[in-house]
C-alpha positions in Angstrom: 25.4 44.4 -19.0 24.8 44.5 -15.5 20.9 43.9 -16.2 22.0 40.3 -18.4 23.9 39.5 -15.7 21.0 39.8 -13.1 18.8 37.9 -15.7 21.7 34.7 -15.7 21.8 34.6 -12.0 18.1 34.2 -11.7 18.0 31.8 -14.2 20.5 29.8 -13.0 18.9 29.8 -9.2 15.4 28.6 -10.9 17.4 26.1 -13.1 19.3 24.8 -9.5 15.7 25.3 -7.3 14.4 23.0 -10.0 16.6 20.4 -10.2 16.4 19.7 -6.6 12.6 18.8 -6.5 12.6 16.8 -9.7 12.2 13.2 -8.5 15.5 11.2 -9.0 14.3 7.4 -10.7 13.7 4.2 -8.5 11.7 5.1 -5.3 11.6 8.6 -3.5 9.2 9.8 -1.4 5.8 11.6 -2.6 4.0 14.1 -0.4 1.1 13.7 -2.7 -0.5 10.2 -3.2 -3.6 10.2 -4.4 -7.2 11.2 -2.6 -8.4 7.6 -2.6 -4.9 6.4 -1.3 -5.1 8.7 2.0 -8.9 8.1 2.7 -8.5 4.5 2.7 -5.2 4.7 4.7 -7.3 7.3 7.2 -10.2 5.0 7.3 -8.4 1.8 8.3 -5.8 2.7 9.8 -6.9 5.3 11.9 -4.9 6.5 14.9 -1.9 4.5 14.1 1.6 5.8 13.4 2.9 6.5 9.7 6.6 5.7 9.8 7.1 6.2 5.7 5.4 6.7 2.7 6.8 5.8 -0.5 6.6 6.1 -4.0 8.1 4.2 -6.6 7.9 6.0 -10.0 9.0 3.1 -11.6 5.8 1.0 -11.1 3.3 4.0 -9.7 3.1 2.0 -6.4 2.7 3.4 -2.9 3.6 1.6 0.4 2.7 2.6 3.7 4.6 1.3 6.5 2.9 1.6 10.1 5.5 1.8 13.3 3.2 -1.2 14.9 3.8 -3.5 12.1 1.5 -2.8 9.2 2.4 -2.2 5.3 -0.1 -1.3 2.8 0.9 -1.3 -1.2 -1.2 0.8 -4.0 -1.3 0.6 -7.3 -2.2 4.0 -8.7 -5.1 4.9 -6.2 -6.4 0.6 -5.6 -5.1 -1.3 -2.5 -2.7 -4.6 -3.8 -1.0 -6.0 -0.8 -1.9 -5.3 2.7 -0.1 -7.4 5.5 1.2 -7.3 9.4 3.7 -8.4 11.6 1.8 -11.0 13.0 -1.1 -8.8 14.4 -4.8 -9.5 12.8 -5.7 -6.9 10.2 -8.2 -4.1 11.0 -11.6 -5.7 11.1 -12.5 -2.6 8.4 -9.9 -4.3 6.1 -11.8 -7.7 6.2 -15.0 -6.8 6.4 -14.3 -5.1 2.7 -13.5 -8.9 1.7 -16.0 -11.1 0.2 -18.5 -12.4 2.6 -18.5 -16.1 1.3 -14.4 -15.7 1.8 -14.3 -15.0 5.2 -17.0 -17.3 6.4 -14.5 -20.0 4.8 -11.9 -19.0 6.4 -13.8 -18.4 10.2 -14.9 -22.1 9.9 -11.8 -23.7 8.7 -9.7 -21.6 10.6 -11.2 -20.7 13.7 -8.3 -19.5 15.5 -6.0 -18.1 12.7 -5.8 -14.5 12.2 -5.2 -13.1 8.3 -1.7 -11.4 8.5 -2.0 -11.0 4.8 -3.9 -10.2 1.4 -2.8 -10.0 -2.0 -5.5 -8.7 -4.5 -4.0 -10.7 -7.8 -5.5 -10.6 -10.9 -7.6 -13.6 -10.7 -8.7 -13.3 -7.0 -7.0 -13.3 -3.6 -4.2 -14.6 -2.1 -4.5 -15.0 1.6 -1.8 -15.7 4.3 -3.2 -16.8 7.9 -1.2 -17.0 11.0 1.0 -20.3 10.8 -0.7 -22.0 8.0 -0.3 -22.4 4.1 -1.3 -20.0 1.8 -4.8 -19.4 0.8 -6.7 -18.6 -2.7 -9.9 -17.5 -3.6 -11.3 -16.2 -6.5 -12.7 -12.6 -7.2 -15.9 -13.6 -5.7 -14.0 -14.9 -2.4 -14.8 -18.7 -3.5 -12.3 -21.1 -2.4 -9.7 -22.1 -5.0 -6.6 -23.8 -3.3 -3.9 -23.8 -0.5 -0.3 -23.7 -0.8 2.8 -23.8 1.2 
């Protein structure tokens, strides 16, 4: 009897011990993104301060937020959305933009900095310091702007 009763307890402290790590829905935080996820944020963002890492489980989407500013969103393991407060992206960040897209924007907008990129479906969407919004397509060739 007392051996059954043993047996109960233990189950019942694995059955609790579980429960508490199972993630809850909505977003929670994930020691574990994946490899390509931590390199990139290691790469480009290197010697700045991780205030939180989260994961949504609903959408499998990571966002890093920086104490200086900076939020980076992931898809699975592929960058979506990477943007400031105001302060110019890591030079690593746009020189992994299409050449053609950058030299557009360096001419037309010599003294903007990008404070944000969108990878969408059909290109980029760009956001500059105090200007509209700009769009390019997947091989960085200017489509529009917009407010």
């Amino acid at each position: 009897m007392k051996k059954n009763a043993d047996k109960l307890l233990l189950i019942s402290i694995l059955i609790c011990l579980n429960s508490l790590s199972l993630p809850v829905s909505g977003e929670n935080k994930s020691d574990t993104p994946p490899t390509k996820v931590t390199c990139f944020l290691k790469k480009h963002f290197k010697g700045m301060e991780l205030d939180e890492l989260e994961y949504n489980d609903k959408d499998g989407e990571y966002k890093a937020k920086y104490k200086d500013g900076y939020e980076v969103e992931f898809k699975g393991d592929k960058w979506i959305k990477i943007e400031s407060d105001y302060h110019p992206l890591p030079k690593s960040i746009i020189d992994r933009l299409p050449t053609n897209m950058v030299k557009y924007i360096a001419e037309k907008y010599p003294l903007r900095i990008i404070i944000k990129i969108e990878r969408e479906s059909s290109g980029y969407k760009i956001e500059l310091s105090d200007t509209p919004d700009l769009f390019f397509d997947k091989q960085g060739k200017f489509k529009k702007k917009k407010k």
